[in-house]
C-alpha positions in Angstrom: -47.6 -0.3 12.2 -45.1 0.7 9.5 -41.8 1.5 10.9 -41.4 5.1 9.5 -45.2 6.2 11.4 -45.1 9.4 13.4 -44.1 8.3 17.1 -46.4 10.9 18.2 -49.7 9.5 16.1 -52.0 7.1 18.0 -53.0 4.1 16.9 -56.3 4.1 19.1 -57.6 4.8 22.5 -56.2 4.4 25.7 -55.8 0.3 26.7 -58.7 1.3 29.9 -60.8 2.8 26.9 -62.4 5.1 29.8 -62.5 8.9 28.9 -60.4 11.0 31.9 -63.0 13.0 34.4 -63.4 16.7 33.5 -61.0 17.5 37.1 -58.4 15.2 35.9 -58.0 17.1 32.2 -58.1 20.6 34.1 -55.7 19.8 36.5 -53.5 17.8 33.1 -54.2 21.1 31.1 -53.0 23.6 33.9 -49.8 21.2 34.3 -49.3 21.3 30.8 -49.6 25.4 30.4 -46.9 25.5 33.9 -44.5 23.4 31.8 -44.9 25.5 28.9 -44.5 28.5 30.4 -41.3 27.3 32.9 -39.8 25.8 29.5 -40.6 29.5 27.2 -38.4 31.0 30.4 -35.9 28.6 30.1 -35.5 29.2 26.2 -35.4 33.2 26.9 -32.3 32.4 29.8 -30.9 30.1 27.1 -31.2 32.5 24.1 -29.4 35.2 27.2 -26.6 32.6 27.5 -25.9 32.6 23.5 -25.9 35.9 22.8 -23.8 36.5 25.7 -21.4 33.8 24.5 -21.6 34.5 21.1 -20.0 37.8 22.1 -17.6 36.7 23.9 -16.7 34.1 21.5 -16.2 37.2 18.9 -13.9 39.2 21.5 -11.9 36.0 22.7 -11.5 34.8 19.0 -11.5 31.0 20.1 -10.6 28.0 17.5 -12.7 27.2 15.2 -13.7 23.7 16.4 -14.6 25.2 19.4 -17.1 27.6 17.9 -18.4 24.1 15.8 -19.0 22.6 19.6 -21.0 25.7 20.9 -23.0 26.2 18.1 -23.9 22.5 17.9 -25.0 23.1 21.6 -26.7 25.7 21.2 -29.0 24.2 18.7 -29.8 20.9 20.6 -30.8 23.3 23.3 -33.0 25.4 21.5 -34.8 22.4 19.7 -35.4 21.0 23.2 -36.9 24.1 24.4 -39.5 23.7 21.9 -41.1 21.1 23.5 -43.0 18.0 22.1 -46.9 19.8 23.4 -46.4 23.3 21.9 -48.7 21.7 18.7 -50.5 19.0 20.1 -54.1 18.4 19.0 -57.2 18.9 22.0 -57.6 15.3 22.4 -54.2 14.1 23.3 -53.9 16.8 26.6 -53.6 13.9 29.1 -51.2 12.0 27.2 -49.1 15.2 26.1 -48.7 16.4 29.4 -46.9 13.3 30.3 -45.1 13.7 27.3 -43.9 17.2 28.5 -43.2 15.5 32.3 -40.6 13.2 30.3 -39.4 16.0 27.9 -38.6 18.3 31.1 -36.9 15.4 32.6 -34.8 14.6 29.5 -33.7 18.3 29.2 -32.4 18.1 32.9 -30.6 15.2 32.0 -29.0 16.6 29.2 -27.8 19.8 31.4 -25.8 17.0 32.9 -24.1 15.5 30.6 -21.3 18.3 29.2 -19.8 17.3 32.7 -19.6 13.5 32.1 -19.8 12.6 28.5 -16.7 14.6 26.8 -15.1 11.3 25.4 -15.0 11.8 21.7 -15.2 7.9 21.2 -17.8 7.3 22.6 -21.9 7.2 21.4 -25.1 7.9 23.7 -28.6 8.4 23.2 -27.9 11.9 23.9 -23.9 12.2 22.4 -22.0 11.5 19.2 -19.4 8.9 18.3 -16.3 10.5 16.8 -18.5 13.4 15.4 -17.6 13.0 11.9 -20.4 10.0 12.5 -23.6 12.4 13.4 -22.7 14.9 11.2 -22.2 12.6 8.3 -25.8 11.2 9.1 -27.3 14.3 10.6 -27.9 12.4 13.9 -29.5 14.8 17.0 -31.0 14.1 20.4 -34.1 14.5 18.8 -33.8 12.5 15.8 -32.9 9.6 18.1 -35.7 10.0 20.8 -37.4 10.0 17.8 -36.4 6.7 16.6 -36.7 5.4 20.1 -40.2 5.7 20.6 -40.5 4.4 17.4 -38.8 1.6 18.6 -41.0 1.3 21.8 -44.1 1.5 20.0 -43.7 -1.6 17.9 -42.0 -3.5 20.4 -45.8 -3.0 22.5 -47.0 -3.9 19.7 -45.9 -7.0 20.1 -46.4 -7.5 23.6 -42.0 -7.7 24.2 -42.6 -6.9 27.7 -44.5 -10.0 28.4 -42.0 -11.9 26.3 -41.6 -13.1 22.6 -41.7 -16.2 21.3 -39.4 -17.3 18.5 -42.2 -16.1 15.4 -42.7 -13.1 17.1 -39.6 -11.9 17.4 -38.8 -12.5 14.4 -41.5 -10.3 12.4 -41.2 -7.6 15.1 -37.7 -7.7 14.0 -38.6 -7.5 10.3 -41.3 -4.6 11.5 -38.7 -2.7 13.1 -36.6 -2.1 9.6 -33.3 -3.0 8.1 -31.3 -2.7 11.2 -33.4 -5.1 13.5 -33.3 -7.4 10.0 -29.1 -7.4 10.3 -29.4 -7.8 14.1 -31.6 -11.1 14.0 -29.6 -12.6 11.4 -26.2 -11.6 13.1 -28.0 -12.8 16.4 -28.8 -16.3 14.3 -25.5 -17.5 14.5 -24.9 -16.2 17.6 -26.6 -19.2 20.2 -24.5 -17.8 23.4 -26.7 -15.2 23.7 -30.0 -16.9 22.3 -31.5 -19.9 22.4 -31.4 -22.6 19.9 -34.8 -22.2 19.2 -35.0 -18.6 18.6 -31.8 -18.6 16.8 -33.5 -21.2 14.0 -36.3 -19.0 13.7 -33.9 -15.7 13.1 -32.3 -17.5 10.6 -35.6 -16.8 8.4 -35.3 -13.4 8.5 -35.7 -11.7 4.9 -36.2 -7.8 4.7 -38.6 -8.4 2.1 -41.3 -4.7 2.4 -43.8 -3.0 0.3 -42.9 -0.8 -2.8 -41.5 2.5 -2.8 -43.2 4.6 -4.7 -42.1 5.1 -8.5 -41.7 8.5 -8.0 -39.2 8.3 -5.3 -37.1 5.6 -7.9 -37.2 8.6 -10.7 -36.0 11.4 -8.0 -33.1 9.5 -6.3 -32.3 8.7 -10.2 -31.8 12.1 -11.4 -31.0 12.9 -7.8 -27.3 10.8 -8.2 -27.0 11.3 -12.2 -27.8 14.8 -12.2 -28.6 15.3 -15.5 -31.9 13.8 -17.6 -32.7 9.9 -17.1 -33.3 9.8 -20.8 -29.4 10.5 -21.1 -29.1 7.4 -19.4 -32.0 4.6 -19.7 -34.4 4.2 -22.7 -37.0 2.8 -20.6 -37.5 2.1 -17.0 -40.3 -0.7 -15.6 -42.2 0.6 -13.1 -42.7 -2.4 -11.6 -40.5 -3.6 -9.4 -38.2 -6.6 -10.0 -38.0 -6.8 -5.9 -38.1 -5.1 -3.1 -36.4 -4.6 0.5 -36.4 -2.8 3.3 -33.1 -1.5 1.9 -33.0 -1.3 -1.6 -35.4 -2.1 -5.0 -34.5 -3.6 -7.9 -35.9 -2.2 -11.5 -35.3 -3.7 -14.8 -34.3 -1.1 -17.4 -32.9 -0.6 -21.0 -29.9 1.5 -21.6 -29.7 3.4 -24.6 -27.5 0.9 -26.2 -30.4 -1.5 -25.9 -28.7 -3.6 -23.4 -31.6 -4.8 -20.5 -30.1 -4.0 -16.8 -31.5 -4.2 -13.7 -31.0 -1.1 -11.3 -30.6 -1.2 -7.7 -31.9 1.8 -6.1 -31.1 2.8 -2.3 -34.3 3.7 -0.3 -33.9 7.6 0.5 -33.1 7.6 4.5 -31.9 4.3 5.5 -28.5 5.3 5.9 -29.8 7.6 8.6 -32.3 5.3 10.7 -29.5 2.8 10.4 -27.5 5.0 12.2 -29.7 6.0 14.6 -30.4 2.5 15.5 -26.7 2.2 15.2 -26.3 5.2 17.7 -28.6 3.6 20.2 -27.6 0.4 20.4 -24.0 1.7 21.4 -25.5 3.5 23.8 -27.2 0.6 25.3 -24.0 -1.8 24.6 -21.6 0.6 26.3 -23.8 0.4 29.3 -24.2 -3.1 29.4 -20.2 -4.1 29.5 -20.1 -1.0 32.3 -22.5 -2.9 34.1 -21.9 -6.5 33.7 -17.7 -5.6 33.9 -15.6 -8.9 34.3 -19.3 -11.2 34.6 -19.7 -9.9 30.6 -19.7 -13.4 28.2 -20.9 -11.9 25.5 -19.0 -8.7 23.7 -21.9 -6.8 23.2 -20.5 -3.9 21.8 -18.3 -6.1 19.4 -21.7 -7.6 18.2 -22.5 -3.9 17.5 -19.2 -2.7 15.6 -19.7 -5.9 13.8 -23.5 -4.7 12.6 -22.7 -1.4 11.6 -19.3 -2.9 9.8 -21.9 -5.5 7.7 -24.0 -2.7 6.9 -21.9 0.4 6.0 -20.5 -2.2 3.5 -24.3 -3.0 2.3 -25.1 0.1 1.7 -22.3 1.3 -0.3 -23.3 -0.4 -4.2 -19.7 0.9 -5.4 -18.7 -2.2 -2.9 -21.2 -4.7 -4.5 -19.9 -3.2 -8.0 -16.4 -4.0 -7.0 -17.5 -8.0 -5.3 -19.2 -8.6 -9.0 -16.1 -7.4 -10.9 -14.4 -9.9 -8.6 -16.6 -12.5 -8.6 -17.1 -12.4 -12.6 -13.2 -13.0 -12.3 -13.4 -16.3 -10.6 -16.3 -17.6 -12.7 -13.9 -17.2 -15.6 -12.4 -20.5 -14.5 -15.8 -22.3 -13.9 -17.9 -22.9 -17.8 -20.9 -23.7 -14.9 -20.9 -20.4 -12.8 -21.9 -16.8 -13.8 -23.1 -13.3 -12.2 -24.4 -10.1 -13.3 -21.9 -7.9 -15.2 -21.8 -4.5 -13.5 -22.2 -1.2 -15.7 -19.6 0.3 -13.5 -19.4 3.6 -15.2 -23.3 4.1 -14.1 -22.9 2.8 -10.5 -22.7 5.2 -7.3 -23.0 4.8 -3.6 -26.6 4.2 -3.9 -27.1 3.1 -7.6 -26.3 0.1 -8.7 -26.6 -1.0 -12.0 -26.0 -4.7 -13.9 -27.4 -7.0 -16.4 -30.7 -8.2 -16.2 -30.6 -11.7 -15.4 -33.7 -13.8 -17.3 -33.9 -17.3 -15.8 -34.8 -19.8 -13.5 -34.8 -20.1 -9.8 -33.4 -22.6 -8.2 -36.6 -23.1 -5.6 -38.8 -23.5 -8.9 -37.5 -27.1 -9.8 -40.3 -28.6 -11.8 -39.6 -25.5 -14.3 -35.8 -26.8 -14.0 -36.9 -30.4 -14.8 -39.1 -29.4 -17.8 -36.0 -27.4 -19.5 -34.1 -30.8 -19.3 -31.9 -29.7 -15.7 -30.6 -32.8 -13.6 -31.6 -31.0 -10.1 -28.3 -33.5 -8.6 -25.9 -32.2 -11.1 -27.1 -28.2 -10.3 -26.6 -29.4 -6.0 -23.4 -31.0 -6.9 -21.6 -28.1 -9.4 -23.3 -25.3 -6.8 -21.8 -27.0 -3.6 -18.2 -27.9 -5.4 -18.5 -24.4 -6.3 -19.2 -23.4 -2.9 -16.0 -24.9 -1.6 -13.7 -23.4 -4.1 -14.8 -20.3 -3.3 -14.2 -21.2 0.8 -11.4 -22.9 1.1 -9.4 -22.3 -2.3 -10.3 -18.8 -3.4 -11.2 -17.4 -0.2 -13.7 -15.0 -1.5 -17.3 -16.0 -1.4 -20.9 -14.9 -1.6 -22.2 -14.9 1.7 -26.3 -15.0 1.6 -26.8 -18.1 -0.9 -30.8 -18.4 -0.2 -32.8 -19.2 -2.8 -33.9 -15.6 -4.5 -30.1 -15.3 -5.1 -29.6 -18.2 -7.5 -31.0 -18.5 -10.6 -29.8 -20.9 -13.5 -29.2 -19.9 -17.1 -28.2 -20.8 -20.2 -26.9 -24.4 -18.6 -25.3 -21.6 -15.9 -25.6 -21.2 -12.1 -25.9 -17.4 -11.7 -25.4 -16.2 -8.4 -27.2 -13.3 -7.8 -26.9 -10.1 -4.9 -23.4 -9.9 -3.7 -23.5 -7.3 -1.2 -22.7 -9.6 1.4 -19.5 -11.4 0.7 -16.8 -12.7 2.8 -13.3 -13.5 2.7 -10.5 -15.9 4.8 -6.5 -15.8 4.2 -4.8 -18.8 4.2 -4.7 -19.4 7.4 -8.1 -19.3 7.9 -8.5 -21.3 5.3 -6.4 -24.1 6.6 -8.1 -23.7 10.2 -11.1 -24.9 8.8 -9.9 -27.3 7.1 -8.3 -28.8 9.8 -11.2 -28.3 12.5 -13.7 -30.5 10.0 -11.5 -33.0 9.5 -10.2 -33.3 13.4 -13.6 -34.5 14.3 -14.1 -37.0 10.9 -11.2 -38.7 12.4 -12.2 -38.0 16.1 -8.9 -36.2 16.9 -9.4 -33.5 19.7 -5.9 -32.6 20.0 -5.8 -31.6 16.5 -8.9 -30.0 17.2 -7.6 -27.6 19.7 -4.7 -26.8 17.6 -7.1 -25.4 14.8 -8.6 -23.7 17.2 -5.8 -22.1 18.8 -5.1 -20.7 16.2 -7.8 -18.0 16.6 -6.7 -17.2 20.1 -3.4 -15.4 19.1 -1.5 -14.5 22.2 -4.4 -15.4 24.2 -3.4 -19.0 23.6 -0.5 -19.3 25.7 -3.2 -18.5 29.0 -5.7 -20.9 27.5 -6.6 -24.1 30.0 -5.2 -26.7 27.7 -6.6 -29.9 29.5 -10.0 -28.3 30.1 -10.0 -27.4 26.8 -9.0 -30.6 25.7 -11.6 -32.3 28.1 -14.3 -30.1 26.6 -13.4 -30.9 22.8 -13.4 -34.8 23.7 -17.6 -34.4 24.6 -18.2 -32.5 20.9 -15.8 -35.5 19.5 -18.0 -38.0 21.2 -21.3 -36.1 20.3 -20.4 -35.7 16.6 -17.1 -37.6 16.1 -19.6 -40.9 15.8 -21.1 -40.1 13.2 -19.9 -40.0 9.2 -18.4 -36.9 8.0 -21.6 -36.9 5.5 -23.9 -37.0 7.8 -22.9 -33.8 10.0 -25.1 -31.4 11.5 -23.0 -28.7 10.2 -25.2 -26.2 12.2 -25.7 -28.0 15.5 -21.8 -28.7 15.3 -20.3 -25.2 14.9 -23.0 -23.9 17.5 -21.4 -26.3 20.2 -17.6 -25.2 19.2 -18.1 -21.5 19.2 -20.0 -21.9 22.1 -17.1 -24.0 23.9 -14.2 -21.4 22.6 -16.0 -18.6 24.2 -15.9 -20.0 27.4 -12.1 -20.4 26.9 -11.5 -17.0 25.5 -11.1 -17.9 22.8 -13.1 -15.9 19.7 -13.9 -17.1 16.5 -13.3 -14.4 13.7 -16.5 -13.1 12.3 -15.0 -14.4 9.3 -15.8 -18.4 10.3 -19.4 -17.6 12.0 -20.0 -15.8 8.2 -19.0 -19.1 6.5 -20.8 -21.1 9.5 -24.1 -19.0 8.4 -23.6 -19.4 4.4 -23.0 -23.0 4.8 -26.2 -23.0 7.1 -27.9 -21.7 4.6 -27.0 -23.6 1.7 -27.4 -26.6 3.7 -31.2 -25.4 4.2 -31.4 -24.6 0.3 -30.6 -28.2 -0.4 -32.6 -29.9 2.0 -35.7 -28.4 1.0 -35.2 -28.5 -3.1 -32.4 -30.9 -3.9 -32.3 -33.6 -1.0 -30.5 -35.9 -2.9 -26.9 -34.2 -2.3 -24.9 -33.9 0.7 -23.5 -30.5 1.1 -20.5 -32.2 3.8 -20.0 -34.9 1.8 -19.1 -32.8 -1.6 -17.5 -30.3 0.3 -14.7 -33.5 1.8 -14.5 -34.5 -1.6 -13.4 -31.5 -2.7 -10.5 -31.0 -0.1 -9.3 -34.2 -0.8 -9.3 -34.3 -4.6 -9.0 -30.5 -5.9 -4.9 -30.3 -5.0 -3.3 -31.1 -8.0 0.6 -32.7 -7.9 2.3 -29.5 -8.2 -0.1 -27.5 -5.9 1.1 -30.3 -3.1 4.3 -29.9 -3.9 3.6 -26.1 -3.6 2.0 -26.4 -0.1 4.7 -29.1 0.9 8.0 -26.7 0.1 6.0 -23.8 2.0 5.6 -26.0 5.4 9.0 -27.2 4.8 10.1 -23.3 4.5 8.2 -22.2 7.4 9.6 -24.9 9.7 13.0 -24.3 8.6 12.6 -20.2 9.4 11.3 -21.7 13.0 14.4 -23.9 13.2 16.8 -21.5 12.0 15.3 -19.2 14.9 15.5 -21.9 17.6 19.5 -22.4 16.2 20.2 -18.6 17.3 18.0 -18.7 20.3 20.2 -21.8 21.0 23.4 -20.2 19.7 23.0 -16.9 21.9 22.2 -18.7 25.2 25.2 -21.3 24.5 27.4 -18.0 24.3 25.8 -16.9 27.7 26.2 -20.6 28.9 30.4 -20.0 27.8 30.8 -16.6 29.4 29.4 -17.8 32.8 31.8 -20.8 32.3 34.8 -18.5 31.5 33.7 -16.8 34.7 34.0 -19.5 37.0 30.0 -19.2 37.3 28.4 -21.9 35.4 27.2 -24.8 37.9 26.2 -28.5 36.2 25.1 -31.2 38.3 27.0 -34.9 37.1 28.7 -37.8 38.9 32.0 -39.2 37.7 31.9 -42.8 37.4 35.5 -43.1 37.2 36.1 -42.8 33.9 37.8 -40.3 31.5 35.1 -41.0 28.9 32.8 -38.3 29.9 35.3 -35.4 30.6 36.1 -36.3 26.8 32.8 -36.6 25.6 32.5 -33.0 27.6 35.6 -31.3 25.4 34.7 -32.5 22.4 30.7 -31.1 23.1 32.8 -27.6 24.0 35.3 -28.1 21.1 32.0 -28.4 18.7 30.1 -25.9 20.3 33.5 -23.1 19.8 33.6 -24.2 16.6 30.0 -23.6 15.2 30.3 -20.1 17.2 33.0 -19.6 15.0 31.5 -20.2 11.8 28.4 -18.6 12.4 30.8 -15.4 12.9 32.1 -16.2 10.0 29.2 -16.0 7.9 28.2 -12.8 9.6 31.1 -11.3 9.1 31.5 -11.8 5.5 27.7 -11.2 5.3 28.9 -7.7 6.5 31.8 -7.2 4.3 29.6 -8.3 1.0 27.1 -5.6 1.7 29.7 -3.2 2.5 31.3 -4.1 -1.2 35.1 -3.4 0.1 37.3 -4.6 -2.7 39.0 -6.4 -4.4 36.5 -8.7 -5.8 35.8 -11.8 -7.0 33.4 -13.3 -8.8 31.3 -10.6 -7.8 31.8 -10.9 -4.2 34.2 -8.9 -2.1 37.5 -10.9 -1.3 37.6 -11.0 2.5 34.1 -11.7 2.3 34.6 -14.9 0.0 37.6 -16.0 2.0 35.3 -16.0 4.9 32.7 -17.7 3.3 34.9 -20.6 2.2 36.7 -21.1 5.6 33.1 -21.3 7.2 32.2 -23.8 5.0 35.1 -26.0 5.2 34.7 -25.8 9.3 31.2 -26.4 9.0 32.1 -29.9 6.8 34.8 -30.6 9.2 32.0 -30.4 12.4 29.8 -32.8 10.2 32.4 -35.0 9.6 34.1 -35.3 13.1 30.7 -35.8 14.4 29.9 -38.6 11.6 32.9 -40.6 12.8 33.0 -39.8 16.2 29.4 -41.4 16.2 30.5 -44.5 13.9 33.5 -44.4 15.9 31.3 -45.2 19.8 29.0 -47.5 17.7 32.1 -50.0 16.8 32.7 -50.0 20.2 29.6 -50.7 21.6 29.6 -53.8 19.5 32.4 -55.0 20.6 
């Protein structure tokens, strides 16, 4: 059944197929009229209340967001009152009246909830999150028990309550709309809360559906231009390039001639989205309530994280902006192209770019005919790949096979509404954690992975942790790094962090899908190149001399701003250390060996110790006065302040050198 069907249309007769004895429908139909009329009083006391506070919302002259509140109430209230059997055909009287049994019940309900839902950041089946959010989407109680029975429907369709198999969830998934398609492939990388199994099958999902009417292309046209299409395009096909459950594509000629393709946003989907959206925070909300402390899985994280992916989807001015970007980068590469995007005619829901004319990548006997080595194409497109990981740190996210084509001797990536992007330190987490288990090193394992954990890190179990990353070591440390099941291998480490609390950024299990993907792109059309393999190759070889150099003098930097920390930590508690000693309340526990040597060796530690107190308050000092820009000055530095710069650096030599021949000074003697 398509997903936007009437949730009160019937697909058939009841499952028993018996017809209801005549008793049963009078008794139904006298129910029915009872509800009816109870529900007309209770719109008539309702209508009472508004007038009644309508008026004294005049005389009391309350704020205007609390007029917005009312009024909102108001109208839920009355659409409820309607009832869903006021216009229900003769046939359906049985099924209506329970209908009406479950609408009564959901208006007593929703008397309830002024009392116990009033947080504005939260989202129910029956409320609005931060209500900029249902007003921007026109989202109502109705609207989403709308959507919800929509919802049910299908899912019977599909037998859920029996239990789904991998293919079947799946294409109730894909029946279910856009949404459901973003849920299953989020859910796809996501194997602590699914099944292997079921997550492979997920990772199939395409939101691949039937044409929308040519009509509806022409009206959301003009609808976002507002003015003729024939000030815009020349010609329009009505054929369809493509088409999704979110968008179809259209190839078109401007009036300069130029051939485009235009992206056009199915009217709607914004607002089922949210609806979904809406009641999947609902339920989410009520899971972590219910599970508490025993909750593995952050359900409503999973959520934000959907809506996040598709609010960015759905806005084309944020595709427009990835292919301005991503043309950038391709600047450096001869071999890699995309679309060039007609900015000036793209909107929220319009996008428009050139047309590309080639060749799939899946159709490689047409690739081989044109004279295309199929190894070179795996080989350029993975290297590519990698630059765009671990160098750029801006890449396409959703490299299946409709998105690449190849042109002109080009790789043209196609559709980059999903992108993704790491910083550096991402970047050089991943890194690390591939190459910790080439060379079967679980220490340096749980470094990289540390680094994700933040402040959580310092209450992670560090030998369980350890323990844990030895068995994926063992598991996939044996084998070459070529020969990695990239897939397999990430599943068991996110799986493993999670149970240490520690979460991988959305921004890995993104570049754990892609990779996924790719990886499946290859194996089925080009099985001669190793994705792993290329991808190593490409850490070790693309850092030229002066980019090491680069990376070098940056660790070298950071470690010194770590050092010169720990050298005032060290500094401040050695002052502490002296003020407790001046007071008579510093204990240390040491044995004479009758000797003078170590009461010496003692002053001199105390002499040294004075003496780099002093220069550090020299430089202070004078790094005070050189601000301050007292005068006289010379060359261009206030005199106090250069005097006290040089006498801390002449102390400073004199420490390095009393220590230098102190130290040459005991190892004469000890050879002796």
């Amino acid at each position: 059944m398509p997903v936007n069907q009437h949730p009160d249309q019937q697909d058939g007769t009841p499952s028993d197929g018996a017809v209801p004895p005549d008793e049963l429908r009078r008794f139904a139909r006298q129910e029915r009229h009872e509800l009816r009329d109870e529900a007309r009083e209770a719109r008539h006391e309702e209508r009472e209340q508004a007038r009644a506070a309508r008026e004294r919302r005049h005389e009391a002259r309350v704020d205007t967001s609390k007029i917005v509140d009312l009024d909102a109430k108001l109208q839920d209230q009355e659409a409820h009152a309607d009832g869903p059997a006021a216009h229900r055909p003769q046939q359906e009287r049985l099924l209506d009246a329970e209908e009406t049994q479950e609408a009564a019940h959901i208006i007593e309900l929703r008397d309830k909830l002024p009392k116990v839902s009033k947080d504005p950041e939260t989202i129910g089946l029956f409320g609005a999150h931060r209500r900029s959010f249902a007003d921007q989407y026109h989202l109502t109680r109705r609207s989403k028990l709308k959507r919800l029975r929509q919802i049910g429907k299908i899912a019977m369709q599909f037998d859920a309550l029996k239990g789904l198999t991998p293919v079947k969830m799946r294409l109730m998934f894909e029946a279910l709309g856009p949404t459901f398609v973003k849920v299953g492939q989020i859910l796809s990388m996501r194997s602590e809360i699914l099944p292997q199994s079921f997550c492979d099958e997920l990772s199939k999902l395409r939101a691949d559906a039937d044409p929308m009417p040519y009509s509806i292309v022409l009206e959301t046209l003009e609808s976002e231009y507002r003015r003729p299409l024939g000030e815009v395009f020349r010609t329009i096909d009505p054929t369809p390039l493509g088409s999704a459950s979110l968008a179809q594509v259209h190839r078109a000629t401007l009036l300069s001639g130029e051939d485009v393709a235009v992206k056009v946003q199915r009217p709607g989907v914004r607002v089922t989205m949210a609806e979904d959206v809406s009641i999947m925070r609902s339920l989410a909300r009520g899971a972590t309530k219910v599970m508490h402390n025993a909750q593995v899985v952050d359900f409503q994280g999973v959520v934000e994280e959907l809506w996040d992916t598709f609010d960015e989807e759905t806005n084309f001015l944020n595709e427009a902006r990835n292919l301005s970007a991503f043309k950038r980068f391709c600047d450096d590469f001869a071999y890699m192209d995309c679309p060039t995007p007609y900015v000036e005619l793209c909107t929220e829901h319009v996008l428009v770019m050139e047309y590309i004319d080639g060749i799939p990548i899946s159709h490689t006997r047409e690739l081989i005919d044109d004279g295309y080595s199929l190894k070179e194409i795996g080989t350029k497109l993975v290297d590519n790949y990698a630059c765009q990981i671990l160098d750029a740190g801006f890449f396409h996210a959703d490299p299946h096979p409709g998105n690449i084509e190849i042109r002109g001797g080009q790789i043209v990536l196609l559709d980059l509404g999903m992108t993704g992007r790491l910083n550096a330190s991402t970047r050089a987490a991943l890194k690390q954690m591939l190459f910790a288990v080439a060379k079967q090193d679980s220490a340096q394992l749980a470094d990289a992975l540390l680094r994700f954990a933040g402040t959580e890190a310092d209450h992670a179990d560090y030998p369980s942790l350890l323990a844990d990353l030895d068995g994926i070591i063992e598991e996939f440390g044996t084998v070459n790094l070529q020969d990695l099941d990239l897939a397999q291998f990430l599943t068991s480490l996110t799986q493993m962090a999670r149970r240490h609390g520690i979460e991988i950024p959305s921004s890995i299990t993104t570049v754990g899908r892609a990779l996924v993907t790719l990886e499946g792109l290859l194996d089925k059309f080009i099985p001669d190149v190793n994705m792993i393999e290329i991808i190593s190759e490409h850490i070790e070889h693309s850092k030229t001399k002066t980019q090491a150099a680069k990376d070098e003098v940056s660790k070298l930097a950071l470690e010194g701003h770590e050092a010169l920390h720990g050298a005032l930590r060290s500094m401040s508690e050695a002052n502490v250390a002296l003020h407790m000693l001046t007071r008579g309340e510093l204990r240390t526990n040491f044995e004479l060996v009758g000797s003078e040597e170590p009461l010496r060796q003692l002053s001199d530690m105390v002499n040294r110790l004075t003496m780099a107190l002093i220069v550090v308050g020299l430089f202070i000092g004078s790094s005070i006065v050189y601000y301050a820009g007292m005068k006289p000055i010379i060359f261009g530095i206030p005199l106090v302040g250069f005097l006290g710069y040089v006498a801390a650096f002449v102390l400073s030599c004199w420490i390095v050198i009393d220590i230098y021949l102190k130290g040459r000074e005991r190892r004469h003697r000890k050879r002796k």
